[in-house]
TINU-938594 format. One record per residue: residue number from 1; residue in one letter; x, y negated, z negated of N, C-alpha, C in turn. Coordinates in steps of 0.02 Angstrom, whole numbers, plus 32768, in hexadecimal, padded with zeros to 4 digits. Atoms other than C-alpha are relative to their C-alpha. Example, Ala and Ser with C-alpha at 12.3 -4.5 7.8 and 13.67 -1.06 7.14 Angstrom:
2
{1,'A',{802D,803B,8000},{8267,80E1,7E7A},{802D,7FC4,8000}} {2,'S',{7FD6,803B,8003},{82AC,8035,7E9B},{7FD9,7FC9,7FDB}} 
***
This chain:
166
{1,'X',{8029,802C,8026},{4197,6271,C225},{7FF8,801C,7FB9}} {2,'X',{7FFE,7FDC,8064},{41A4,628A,C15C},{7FA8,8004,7FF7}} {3,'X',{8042,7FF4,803B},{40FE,62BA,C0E4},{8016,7FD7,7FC1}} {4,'X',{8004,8013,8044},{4117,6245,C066},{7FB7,801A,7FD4}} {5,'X',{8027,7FF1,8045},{40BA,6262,BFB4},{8023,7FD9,7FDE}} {6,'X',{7FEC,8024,8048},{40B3,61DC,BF2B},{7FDF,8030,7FC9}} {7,'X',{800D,7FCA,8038},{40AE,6265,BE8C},{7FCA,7FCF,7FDA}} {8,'X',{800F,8034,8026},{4061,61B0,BE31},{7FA4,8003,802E}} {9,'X',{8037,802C,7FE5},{3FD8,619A,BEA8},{7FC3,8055,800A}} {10,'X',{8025,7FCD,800F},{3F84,6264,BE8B},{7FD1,800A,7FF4}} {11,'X',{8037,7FFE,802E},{3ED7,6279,BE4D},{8007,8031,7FE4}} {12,'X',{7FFC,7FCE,802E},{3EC3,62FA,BDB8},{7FF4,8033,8034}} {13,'X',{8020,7FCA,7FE1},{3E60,635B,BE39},{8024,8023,8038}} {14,'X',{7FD7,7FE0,7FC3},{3EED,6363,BECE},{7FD0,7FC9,8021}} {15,'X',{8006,801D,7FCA},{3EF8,6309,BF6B},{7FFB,803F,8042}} {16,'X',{7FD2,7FC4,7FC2},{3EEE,636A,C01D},{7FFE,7FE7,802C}} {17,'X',{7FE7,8021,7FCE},{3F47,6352,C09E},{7FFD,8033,8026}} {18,'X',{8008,7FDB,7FBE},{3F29,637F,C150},{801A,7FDA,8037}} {19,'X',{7FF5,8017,7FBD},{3F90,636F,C1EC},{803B,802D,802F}} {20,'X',{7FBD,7FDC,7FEB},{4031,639F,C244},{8036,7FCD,801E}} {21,'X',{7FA8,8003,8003},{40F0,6391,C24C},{801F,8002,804A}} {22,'X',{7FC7,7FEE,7FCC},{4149,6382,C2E1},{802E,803C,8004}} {23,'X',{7FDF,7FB9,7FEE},{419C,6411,C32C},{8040,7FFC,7FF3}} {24,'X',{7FB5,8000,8002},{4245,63CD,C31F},{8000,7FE9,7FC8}} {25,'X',{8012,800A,8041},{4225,63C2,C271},{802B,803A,7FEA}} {26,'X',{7FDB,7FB4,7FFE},{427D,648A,C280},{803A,7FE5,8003}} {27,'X',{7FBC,800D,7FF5},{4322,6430,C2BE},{802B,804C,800C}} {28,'X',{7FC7,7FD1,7FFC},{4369,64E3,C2F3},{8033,7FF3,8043}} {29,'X',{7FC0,8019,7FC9},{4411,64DC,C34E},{7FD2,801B,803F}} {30,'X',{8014,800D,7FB5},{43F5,64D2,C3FF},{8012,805B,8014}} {31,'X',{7FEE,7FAA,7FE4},{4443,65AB,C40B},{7FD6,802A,7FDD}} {32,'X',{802A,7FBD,801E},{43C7,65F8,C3A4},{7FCC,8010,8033}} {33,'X',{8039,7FDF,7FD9},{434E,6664,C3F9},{7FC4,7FDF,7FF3}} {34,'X',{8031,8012,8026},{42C2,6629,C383},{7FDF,7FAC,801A}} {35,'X',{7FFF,803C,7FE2},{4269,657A,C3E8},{7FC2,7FE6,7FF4}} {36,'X',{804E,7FF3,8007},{41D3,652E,C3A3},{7FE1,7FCE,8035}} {37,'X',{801D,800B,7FB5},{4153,6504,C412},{7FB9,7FD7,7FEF}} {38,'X',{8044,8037,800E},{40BE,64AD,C3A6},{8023,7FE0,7FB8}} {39,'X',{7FFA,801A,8049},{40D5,6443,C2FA},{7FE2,801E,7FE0}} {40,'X',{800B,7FD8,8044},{40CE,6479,C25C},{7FAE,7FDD,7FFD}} {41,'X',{802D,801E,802D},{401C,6464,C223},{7FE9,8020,7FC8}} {42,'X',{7FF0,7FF9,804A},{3FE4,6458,C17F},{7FB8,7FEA,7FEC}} {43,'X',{803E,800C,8003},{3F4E,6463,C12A},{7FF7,800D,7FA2}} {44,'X',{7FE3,7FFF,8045},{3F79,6451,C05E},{7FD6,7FDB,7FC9}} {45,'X',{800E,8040,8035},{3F51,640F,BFB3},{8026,7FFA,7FCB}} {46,'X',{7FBB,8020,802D},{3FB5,63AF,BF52},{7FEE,7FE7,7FBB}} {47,'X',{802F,8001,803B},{3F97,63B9,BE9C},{8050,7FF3,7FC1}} {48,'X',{7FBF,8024,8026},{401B,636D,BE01},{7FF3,802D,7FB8}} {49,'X',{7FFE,7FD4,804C},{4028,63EF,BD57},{8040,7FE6,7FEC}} {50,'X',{7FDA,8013,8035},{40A4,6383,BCE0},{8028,7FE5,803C}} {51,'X',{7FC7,8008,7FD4},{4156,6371,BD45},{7FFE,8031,8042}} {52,'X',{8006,7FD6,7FC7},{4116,63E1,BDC7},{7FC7,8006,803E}} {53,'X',{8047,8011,7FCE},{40BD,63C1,BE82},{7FFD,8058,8020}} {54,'X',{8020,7FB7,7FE0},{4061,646A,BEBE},{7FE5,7FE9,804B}} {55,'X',{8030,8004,7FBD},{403F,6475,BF6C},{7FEE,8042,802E}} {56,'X',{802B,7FBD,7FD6},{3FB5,6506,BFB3},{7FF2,7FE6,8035}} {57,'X',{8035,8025,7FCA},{3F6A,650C,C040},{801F,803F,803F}} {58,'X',{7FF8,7FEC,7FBF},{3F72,6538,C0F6},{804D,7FFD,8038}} {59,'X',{7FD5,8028,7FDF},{4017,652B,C16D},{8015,8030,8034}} {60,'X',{7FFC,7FEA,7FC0},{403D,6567,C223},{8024,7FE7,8035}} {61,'X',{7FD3,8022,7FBF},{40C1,6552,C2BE},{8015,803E,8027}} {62,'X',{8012,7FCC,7FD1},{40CE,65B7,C354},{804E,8003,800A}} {63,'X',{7FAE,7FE3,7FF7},{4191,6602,C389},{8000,8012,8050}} {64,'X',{7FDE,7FB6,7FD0},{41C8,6633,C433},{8040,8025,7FD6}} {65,'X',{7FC1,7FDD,8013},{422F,66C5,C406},{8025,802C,8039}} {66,'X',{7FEE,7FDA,7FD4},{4298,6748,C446},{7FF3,804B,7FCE}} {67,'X',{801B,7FB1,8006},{4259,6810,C42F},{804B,8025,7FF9}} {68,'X',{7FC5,7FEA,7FFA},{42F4,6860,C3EA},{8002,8056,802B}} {69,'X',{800F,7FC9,7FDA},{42BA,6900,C43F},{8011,7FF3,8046}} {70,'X',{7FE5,8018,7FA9},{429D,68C5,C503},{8019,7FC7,7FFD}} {71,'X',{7FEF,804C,7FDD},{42DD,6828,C4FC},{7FCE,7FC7,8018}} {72,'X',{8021,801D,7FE0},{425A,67D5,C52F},{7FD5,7FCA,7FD8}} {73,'X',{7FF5,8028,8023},{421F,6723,C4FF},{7FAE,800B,7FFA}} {74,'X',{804A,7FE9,7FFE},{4167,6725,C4B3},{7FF3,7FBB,7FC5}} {75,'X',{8025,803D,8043},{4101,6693,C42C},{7FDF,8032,7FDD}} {76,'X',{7FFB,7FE3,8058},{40EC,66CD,C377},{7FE5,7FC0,7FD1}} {77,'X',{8002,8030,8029},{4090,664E,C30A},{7FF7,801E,7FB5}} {78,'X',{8000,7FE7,8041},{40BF,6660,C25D},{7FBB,7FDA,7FD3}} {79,'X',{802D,800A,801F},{4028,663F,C1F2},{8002,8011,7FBC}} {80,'X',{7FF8,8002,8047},{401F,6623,C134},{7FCE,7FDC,7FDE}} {81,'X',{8059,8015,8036},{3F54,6630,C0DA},{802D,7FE5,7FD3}} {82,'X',{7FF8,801F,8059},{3F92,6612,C02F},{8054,7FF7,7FF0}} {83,'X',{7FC5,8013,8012},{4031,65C3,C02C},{8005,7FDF,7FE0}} {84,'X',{7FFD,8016,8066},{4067,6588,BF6C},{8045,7FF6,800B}} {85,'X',{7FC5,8014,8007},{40F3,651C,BF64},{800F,7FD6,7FD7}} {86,'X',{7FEB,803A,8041},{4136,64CC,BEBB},{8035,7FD8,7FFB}} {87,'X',{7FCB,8030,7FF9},{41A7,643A,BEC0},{8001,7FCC,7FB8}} {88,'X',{7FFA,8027,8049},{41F7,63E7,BE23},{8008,7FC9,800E}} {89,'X',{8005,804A,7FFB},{41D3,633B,BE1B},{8051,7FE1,7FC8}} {90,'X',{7FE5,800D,8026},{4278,62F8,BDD1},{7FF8,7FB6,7FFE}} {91,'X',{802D,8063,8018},{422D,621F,BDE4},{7FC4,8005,800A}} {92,'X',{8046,801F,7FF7},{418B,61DB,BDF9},{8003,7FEE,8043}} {93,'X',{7FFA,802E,7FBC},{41CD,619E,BEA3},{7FF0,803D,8041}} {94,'X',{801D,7FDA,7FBD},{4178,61D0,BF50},{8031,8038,8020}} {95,'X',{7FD6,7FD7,7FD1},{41C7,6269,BFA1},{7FDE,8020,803E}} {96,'X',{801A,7FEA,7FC5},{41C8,62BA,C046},{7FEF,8051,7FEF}} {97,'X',{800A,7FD4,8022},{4187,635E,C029},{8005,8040,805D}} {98,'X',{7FF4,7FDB,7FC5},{4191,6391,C0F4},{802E,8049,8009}} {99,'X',{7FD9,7FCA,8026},{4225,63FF,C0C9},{7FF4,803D,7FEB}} {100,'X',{8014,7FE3,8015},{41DB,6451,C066},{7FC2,803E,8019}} {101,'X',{802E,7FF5,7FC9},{414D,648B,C0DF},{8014,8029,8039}} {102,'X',{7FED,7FFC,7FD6},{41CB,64B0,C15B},{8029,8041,7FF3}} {103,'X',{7FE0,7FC3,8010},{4231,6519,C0F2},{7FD6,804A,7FF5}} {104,'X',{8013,7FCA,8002},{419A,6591,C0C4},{7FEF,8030,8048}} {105,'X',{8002,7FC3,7FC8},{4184,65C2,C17C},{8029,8017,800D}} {106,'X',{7FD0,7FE0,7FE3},{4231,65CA,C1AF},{7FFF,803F,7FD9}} {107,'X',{7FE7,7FB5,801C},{4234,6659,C11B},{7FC0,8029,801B}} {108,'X',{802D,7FAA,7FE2},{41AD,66C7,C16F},{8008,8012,8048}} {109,'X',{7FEF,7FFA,7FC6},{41F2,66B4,C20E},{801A,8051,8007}} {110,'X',{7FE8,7FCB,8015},{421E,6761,C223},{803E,8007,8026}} {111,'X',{7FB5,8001,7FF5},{42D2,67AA,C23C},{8010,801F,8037}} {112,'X',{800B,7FD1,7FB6},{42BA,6824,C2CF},{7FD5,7FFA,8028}} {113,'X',{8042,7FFA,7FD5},{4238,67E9,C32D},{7FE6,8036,803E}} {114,'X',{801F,7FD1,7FC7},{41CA,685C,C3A2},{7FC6,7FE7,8022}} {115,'X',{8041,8020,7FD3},{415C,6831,C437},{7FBB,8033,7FF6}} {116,'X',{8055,7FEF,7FFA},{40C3,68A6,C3FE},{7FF1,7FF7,7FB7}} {117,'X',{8022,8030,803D},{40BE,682F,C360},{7FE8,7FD1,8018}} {118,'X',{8005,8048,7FE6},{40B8,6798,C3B8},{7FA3,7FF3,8003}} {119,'X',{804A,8003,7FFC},{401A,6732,C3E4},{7FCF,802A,801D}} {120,'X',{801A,7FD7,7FB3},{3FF5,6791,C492},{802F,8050,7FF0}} {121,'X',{7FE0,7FCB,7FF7},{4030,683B,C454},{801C,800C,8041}} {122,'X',{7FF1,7FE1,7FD5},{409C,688F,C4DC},{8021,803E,7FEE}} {123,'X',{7FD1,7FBB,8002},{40EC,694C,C4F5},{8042,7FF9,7FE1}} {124,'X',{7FB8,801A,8027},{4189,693F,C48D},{8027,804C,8002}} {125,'X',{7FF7,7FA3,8005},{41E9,69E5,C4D3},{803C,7FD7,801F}} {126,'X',{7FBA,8008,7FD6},{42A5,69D0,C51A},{7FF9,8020,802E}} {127,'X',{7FF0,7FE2,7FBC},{42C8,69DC,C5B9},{803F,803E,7FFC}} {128,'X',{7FD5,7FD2,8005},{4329,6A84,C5C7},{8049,7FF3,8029}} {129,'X',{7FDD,8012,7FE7},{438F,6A3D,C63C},{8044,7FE3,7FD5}} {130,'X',{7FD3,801D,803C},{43F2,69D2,C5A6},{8018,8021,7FC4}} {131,'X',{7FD4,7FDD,802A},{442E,6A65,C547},{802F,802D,8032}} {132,'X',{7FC6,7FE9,7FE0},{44A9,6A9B,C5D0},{8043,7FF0,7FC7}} {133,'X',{7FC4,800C,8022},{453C,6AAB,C565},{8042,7FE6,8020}} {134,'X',{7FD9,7FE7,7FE7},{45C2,6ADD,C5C5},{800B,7FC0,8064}} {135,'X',{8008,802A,7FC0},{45C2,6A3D,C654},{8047,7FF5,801F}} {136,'X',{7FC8,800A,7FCF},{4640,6A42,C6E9},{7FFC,7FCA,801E}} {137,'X',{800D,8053,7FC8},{4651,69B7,C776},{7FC1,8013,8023}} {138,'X',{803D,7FD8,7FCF},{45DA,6A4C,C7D6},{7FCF,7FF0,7FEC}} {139,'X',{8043,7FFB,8037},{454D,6A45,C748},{8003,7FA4,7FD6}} {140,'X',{800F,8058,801A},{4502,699F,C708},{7FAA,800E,7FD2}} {141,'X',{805C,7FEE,801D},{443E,6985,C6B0},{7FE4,800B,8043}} {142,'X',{8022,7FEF,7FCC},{4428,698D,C75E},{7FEF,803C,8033}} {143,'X',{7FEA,7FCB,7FF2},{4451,6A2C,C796},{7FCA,8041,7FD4}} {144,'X',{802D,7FCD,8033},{43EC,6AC7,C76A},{802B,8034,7FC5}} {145,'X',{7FD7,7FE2,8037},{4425,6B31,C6DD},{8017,802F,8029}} {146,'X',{7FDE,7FD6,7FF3},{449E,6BB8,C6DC},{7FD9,803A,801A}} {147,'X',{8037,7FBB,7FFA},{4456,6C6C,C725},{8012,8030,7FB4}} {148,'X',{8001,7FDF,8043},{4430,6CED,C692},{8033,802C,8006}} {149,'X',{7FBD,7FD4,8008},{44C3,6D60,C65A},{8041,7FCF,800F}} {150,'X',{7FD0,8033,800D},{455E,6D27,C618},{8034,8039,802E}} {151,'X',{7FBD,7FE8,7FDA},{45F5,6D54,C69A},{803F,8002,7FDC}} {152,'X',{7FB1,8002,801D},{4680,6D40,C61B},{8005,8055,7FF0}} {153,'X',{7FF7,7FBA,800D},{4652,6DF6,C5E3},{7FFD,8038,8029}} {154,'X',{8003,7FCB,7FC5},{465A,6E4D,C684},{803A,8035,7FEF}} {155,'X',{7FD4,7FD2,7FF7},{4702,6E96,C679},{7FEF,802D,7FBC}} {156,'X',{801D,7FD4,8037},{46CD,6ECC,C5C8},{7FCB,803F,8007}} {157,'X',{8047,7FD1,7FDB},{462A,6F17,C622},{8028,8036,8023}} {158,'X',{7FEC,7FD0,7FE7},{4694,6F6D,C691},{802D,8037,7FD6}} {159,'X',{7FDC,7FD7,801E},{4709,6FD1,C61D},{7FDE,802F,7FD8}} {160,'X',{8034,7FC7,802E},{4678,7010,C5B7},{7FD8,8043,8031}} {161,'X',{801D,7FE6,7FD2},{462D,7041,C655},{8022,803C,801C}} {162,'X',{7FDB,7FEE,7FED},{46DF,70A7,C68F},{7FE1,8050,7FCC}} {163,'X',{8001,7FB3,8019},{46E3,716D,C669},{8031,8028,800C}} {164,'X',{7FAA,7FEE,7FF8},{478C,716F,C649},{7FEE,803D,7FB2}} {165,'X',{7FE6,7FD1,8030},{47C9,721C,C5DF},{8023,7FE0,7FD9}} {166,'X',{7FC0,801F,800F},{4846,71BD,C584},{8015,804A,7FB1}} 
***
């Protein structure tokens, strides 16, 4: 559903607008991790300086994400007090300004997300299990780790160990 704004129809003082955006307002491909889960809302004022509409205000939408740490899927609502967005009026004619709205959360979305940011903090520690390097058909994430001491250096161990005259 668009936000129209007629730039023509402004009071000196600003208009404000309060409501919210549909979620699929985001349009992200269907493979991103990133899934939103409430509409954008928006809580703004819309004010006209020459060829230029200013819009402050309030704006907020919640994310399931994924925790690049565990993996694990958690809600993150990005929130934005004083969000200032200037748009050049190039007609007099009504525009949608939704866009615009949409684009300042996607940019605070953050790039690595972690589940003890999220709404419901959680423990954000890797499972030790998932730095097995070294995986055979034997060893899986499922499997317990290797035992301590590396066996490649045995025969090495042993020659140091020898009390050969040479």
């Amino acid at each position: 559903m668009p936000l129209i704004i007629d730039p023509t129809m402004i009071p000196e003082e600003g208009m404000t607008l309060q409501g919210e955006l549909a979620a699929d307002i985001f349009a992200f491909p269907t493979h991103d991790e990133a899934v939103p889960v409430s509409p954008l809302h928006y809580h703004i004022l819309a004010q006209r300086f020459g060829s230029e509409l200013l819009l402050t205000g309030c704006l907020s939408a919640t994310f399931e994400l994924t925790c690049v740490v565990t993996m694990q899927r958690f809600l993150q609502t990005i929130r934005l007090e004083r969000a200032a967005i200037a748009v050049e009026l190039e007609t007099e004619q009504a525009l949608d300004i939704s866009d615009y709205l949409r684009e300042e959360i996607v940019i605070e979305m953050p790039n690595d997300p972690r589940c003890d940011e999220g709404d419901v903090p959680m423990e954000c520690k890797i499972n030790s299990l998932h730095l097995i390097l070294d995986k055979t058909p034997e060893t899986d994430a499922d499997s317990s780790p290797p035992l301590a001491g590396d066996h490649r250096w045995s025969a090495l161990d042993a020659l140091h160990n020898r009390n050969d005259n040479i």
